[in-house]
DSSP file (Angstrom, degrees, kcal/mol; ACC not computed):
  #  RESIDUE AA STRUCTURE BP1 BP2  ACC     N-H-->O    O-->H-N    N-H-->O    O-->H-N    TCO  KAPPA ALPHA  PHI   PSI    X-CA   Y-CA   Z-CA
    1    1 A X              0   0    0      0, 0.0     3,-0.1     0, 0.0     0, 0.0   0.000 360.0 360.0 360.0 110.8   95.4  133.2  116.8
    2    2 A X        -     0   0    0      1,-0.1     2,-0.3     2,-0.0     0, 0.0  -0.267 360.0 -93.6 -66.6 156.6   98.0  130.8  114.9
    3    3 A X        -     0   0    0      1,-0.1     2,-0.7     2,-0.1    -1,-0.1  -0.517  24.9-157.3 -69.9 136.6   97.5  127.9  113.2
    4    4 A X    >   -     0   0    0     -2,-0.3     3,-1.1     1,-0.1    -1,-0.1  -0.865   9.7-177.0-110.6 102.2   97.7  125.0  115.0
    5    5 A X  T 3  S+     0   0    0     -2,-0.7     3,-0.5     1,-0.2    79,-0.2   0.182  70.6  79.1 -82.1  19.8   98.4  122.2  112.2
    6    6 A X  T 3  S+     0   0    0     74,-0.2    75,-0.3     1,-0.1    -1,-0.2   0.390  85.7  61.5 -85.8   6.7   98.4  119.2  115.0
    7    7 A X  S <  S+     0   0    0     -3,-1.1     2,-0.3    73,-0.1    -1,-0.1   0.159  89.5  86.8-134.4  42.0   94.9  119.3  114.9
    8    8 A X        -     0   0    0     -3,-0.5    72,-1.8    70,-0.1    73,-0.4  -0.850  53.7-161.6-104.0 132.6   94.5  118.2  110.6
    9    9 A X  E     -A   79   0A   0     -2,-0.3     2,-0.4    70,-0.2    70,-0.2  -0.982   8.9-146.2-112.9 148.1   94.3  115.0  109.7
   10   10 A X  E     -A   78   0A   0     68,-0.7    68,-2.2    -2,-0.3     2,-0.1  -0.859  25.9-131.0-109.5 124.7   95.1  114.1  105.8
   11   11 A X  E >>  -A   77   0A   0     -2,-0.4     3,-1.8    66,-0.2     4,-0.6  -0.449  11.8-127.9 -76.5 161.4   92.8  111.1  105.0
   12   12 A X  H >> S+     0   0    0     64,-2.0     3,-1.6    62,-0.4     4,-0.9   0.859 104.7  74.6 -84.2 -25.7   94.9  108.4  103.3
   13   13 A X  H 34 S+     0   0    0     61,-1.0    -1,-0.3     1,-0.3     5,-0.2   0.549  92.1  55.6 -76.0 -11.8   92.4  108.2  100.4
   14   14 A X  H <> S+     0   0    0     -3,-1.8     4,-1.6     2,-0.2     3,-0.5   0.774 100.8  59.1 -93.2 -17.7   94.0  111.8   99.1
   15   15 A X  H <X S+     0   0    0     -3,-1.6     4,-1.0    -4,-0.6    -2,-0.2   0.717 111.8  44.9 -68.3 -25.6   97.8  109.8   99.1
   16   16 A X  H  X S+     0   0    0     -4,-0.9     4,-1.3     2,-0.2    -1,-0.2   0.443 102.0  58.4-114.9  -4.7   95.8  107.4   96.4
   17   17 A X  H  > S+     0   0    0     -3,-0.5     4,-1.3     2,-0.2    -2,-0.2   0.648 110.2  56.7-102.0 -62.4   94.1  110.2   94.3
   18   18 A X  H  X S+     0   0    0     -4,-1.6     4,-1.0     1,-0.3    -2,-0.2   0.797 110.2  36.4 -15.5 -54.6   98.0  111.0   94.0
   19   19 A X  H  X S+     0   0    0     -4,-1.0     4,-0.8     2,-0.2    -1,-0.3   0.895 107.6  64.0 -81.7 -37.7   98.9  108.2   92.9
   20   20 A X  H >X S+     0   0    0     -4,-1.3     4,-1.6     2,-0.2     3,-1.1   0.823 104.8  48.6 -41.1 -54.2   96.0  107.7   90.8
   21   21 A X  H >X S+     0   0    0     -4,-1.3     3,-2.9     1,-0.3     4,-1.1   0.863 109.7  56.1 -62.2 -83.9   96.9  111.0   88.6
   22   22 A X  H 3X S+     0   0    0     -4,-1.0     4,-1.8     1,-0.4    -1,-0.3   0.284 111.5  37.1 -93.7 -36.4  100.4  109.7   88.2
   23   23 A X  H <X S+     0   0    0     -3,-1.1     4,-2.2    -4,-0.8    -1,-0.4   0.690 114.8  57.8 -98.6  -9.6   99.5  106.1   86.7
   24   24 A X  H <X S+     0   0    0     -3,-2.9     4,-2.0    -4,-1.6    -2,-0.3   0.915 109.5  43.9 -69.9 -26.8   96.6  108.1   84.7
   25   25 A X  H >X S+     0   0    0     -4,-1.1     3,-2.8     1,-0.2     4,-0.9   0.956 114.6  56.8 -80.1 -72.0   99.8  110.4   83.1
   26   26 A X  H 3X S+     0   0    0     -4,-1.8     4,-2.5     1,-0.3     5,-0.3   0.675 109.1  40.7 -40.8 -51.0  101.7  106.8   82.6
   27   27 A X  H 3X S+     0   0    0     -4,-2.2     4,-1.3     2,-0.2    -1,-0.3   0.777 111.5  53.3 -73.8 -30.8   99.3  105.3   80.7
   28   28 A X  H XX S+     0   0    0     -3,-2.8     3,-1.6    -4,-2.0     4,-1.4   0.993 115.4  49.6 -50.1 -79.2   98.6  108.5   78.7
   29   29 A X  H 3X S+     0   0    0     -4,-0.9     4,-2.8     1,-0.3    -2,-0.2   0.669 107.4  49.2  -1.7 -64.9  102.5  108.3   78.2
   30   30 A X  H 3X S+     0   0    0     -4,-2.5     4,-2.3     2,-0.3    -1,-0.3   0.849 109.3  50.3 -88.7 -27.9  102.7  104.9   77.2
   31   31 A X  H <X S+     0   0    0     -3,-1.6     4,-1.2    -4,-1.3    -1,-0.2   0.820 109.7  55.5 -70.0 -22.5  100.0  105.0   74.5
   32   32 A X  H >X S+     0   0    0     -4,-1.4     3,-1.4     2,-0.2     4,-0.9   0.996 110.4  39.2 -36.8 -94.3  101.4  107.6   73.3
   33   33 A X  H 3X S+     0   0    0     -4,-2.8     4,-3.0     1,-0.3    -2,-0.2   0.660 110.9  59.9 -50.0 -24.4  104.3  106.3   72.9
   34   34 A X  H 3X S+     0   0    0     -4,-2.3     4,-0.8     1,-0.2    -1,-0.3   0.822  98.9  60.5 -43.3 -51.4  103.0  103.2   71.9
   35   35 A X  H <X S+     0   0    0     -3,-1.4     4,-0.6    -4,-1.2    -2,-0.2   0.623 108.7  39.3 -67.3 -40.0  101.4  104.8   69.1
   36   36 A X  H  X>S+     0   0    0     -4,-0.9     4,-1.7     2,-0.2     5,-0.5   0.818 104.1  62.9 -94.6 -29.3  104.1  105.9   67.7
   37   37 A X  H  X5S+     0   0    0     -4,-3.0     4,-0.6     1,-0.2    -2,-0.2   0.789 112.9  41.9 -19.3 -49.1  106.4  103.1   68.2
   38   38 A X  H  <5S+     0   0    0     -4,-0.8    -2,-0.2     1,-0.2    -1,-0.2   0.751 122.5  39.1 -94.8 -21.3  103.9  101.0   66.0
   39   39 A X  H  <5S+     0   0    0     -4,-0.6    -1,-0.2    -5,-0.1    -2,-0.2   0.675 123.1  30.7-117.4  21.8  103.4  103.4   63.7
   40   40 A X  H  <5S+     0   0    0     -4,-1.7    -3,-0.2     2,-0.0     3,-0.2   0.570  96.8 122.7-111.4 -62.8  106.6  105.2   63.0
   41   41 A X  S  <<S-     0   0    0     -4,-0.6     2,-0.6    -5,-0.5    -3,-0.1   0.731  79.0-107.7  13.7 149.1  108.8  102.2   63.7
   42   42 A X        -     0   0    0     -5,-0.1     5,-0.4     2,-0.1     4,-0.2  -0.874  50.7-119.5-100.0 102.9  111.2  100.4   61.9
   43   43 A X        +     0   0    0     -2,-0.6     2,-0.3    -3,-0.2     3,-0.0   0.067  61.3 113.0 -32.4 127.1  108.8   96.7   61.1
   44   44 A X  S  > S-     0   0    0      1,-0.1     4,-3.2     2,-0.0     5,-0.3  -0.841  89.3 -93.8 163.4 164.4  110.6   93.5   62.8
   45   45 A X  H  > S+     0   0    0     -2,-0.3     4,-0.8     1,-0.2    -1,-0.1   0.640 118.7  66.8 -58.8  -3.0  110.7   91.0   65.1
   46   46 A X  H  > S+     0   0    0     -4,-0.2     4,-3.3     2,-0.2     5,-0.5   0.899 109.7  41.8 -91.7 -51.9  113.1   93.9   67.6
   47   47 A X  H >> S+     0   0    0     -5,-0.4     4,-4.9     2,-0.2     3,-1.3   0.984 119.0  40.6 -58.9 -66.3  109.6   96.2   67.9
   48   48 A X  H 3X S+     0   0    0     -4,-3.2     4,-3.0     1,-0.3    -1,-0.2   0.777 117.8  45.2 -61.3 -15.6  107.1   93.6   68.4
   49   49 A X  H 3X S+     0   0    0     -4,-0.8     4,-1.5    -5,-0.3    -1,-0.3   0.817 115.4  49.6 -84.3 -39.9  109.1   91.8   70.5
   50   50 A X  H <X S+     0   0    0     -4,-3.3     4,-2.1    -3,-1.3    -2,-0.2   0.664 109.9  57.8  -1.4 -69.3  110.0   95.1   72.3
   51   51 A X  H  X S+     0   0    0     -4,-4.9     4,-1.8    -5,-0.5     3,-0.4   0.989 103.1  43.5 -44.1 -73.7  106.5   95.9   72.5
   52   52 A X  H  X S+     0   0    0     -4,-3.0     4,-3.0     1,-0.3     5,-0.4   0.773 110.2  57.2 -84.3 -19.8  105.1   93.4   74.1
   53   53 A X  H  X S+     0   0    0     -4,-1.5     4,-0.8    -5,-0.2    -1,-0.3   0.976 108.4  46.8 -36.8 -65.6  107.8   93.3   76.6
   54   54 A X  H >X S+     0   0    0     -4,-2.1     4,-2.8    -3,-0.4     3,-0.8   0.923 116.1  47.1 -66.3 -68.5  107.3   96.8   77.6
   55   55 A X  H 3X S+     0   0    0     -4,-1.8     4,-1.0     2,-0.2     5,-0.3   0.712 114.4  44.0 -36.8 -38.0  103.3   96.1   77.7
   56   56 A X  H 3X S+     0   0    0     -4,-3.0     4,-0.9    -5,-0.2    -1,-0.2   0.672 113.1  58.0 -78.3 -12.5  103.5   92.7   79.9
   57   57 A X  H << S+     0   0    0     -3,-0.8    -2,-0.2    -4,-0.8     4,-0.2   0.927 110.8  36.9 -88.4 -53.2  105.8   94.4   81.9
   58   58 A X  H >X S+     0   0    0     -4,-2.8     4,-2.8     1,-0.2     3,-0.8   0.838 107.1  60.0 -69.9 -17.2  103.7   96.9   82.7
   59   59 A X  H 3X S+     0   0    0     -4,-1.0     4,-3.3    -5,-0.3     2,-1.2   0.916 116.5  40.3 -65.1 -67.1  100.6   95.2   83.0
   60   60 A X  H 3< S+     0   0    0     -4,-0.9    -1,-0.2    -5,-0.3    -2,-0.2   0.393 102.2  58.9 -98.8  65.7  102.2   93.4   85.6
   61   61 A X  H <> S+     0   0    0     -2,-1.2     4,-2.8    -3,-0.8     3,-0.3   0.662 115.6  54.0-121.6 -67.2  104.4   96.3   87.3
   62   62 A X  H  < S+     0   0    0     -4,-2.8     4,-0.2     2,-0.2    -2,-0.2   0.810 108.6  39.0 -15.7 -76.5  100.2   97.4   87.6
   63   63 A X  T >X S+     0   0    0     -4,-3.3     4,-2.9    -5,-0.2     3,-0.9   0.862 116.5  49.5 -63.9 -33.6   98.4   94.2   89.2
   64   64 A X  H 3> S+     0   0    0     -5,-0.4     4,-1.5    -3,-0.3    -2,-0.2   0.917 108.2  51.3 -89.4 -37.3  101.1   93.8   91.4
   65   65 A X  H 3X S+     0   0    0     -4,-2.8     4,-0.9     2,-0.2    -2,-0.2   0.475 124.5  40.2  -6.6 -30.9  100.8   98.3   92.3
   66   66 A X  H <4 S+     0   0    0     -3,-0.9    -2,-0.2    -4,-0.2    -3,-0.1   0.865 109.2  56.7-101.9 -46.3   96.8   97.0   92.9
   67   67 A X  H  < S+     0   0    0     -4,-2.9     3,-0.5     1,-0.2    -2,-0.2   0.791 111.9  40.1 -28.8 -67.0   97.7   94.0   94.5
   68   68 A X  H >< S+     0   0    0     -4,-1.5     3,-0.6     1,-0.3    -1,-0.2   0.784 112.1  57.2 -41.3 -61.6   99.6   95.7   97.1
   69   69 A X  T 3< S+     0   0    0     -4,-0.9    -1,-0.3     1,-0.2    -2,-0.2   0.103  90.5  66.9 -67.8  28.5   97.1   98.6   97.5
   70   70 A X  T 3  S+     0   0    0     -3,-0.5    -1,-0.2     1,-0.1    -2,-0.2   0.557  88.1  67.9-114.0   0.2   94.2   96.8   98.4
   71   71 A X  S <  S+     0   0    0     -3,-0.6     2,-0.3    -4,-0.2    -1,-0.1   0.407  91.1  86.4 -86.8  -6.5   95.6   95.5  101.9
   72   72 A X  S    S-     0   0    0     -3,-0.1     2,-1.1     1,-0.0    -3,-0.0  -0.864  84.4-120.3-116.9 153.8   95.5   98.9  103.0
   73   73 A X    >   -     0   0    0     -2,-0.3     3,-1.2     1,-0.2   -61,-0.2  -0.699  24.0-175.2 -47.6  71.4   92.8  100.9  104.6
   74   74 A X  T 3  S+     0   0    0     -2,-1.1   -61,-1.0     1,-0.2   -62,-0.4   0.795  71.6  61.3 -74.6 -22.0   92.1  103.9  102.5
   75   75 A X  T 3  S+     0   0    0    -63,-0.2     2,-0.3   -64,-0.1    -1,-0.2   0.268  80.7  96.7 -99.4  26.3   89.4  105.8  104.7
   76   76 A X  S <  S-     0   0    0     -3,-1.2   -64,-2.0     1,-0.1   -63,-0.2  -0.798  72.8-119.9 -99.2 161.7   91.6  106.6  108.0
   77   77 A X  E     -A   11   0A   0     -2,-0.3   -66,-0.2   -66,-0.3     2,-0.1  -0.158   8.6-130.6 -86.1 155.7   93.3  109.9  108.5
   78   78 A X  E     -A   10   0A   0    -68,-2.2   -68,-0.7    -2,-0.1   -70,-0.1  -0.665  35.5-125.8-118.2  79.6   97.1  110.4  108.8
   79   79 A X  E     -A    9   0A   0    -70,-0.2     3,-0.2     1,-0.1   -70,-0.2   0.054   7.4-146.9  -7.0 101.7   97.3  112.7  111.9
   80   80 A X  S >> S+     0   0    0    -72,-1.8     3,-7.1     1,-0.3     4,-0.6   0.954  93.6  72.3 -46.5 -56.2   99.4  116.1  111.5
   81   81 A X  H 3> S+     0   0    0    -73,-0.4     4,-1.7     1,-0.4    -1,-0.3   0.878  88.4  54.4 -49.4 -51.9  100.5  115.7  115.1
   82   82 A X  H 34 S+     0   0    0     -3,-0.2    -1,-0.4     2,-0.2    -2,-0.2   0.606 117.7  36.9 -72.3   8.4  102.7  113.1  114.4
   83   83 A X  H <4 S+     0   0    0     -3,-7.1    -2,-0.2    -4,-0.0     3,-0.1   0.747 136.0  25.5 -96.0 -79.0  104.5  115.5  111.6
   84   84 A X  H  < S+     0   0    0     -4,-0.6    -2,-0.2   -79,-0.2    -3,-0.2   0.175  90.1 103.7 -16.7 -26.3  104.0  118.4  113.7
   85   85 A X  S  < S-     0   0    0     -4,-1.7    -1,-0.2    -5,-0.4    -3,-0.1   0.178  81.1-112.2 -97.4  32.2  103.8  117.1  117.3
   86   86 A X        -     0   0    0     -3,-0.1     2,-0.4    -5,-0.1    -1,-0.2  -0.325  59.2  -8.7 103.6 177.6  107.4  118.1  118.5
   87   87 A X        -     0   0    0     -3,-0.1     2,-0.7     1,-0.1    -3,-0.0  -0.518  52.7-150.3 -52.3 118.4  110.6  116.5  119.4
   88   88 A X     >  -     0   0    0     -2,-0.4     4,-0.6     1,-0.1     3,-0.4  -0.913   9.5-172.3-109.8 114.2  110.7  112.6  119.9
   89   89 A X  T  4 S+     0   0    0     -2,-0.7     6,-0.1     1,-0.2    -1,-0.1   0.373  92.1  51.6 -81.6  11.8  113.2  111.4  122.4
   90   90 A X  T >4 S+     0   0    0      2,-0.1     3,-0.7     4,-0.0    -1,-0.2   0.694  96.4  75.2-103.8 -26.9  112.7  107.6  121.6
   91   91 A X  T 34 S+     0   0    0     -3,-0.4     2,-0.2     1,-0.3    -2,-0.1   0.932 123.8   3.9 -31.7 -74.9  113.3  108.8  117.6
   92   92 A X  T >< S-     0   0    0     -4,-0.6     3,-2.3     3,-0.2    -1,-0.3  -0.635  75.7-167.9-124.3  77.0  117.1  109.1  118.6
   93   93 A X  T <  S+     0   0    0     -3,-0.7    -2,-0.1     1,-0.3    -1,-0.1   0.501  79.6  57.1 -62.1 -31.1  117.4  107.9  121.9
   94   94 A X  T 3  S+     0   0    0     -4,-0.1     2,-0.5     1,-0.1    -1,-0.3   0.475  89.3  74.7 -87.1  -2.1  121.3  109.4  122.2
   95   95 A X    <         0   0    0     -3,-2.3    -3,-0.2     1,-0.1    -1,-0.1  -0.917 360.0 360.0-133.9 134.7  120.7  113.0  121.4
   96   96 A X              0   0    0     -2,-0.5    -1,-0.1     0, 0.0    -3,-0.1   0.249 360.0 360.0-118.5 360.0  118.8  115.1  124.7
């Protein structure tokens, strides 16, 4: 018996553990980098100023990344069959 992958659905809440590991590696990243920035550095108005750019920016590169995802529904499914479910002749209406 084959698999029939139209009849999976991927809940959207596994698309957001996705992302979730991706801003947990940025933040590792940037403290990291942080870290050595401040404490490697060359001292001056270029770092701190530098710094806190890079940090305000990202704080709000962040809230506005939460902002965005909270308007969405995380506990519906994304339906295989609409990956899966064949040719769709309305997709590109000109080619039969």
């Amino acid at each position: 018996m084959p698999l029939d992958l139209t009849a999976f659905a991927i809940p959207l809440w596994a698309f957001l553990a996705v992302y979730g590991c991706f801003i947990l590696f940025f933040l590792v990243h940037s403290f990291f980098n942080l870290y050595h920035l401040l404490r490697f550095g060359v001292y001056g108005f270029g770092l701190y100023g530098i710094t806190t750019l890079f940090v305000f920016g990202s704080l709000g590169l962040l809230v506005v990344s939460a902002l965005s995802l909270s308007a969405f529904d995380w506990t519906s499914s994304f339906p295989l069959s609409d990956v899966f479910g064949g040719f769709n002749s309305n997709l590109f209406p000109g080619i039969e």
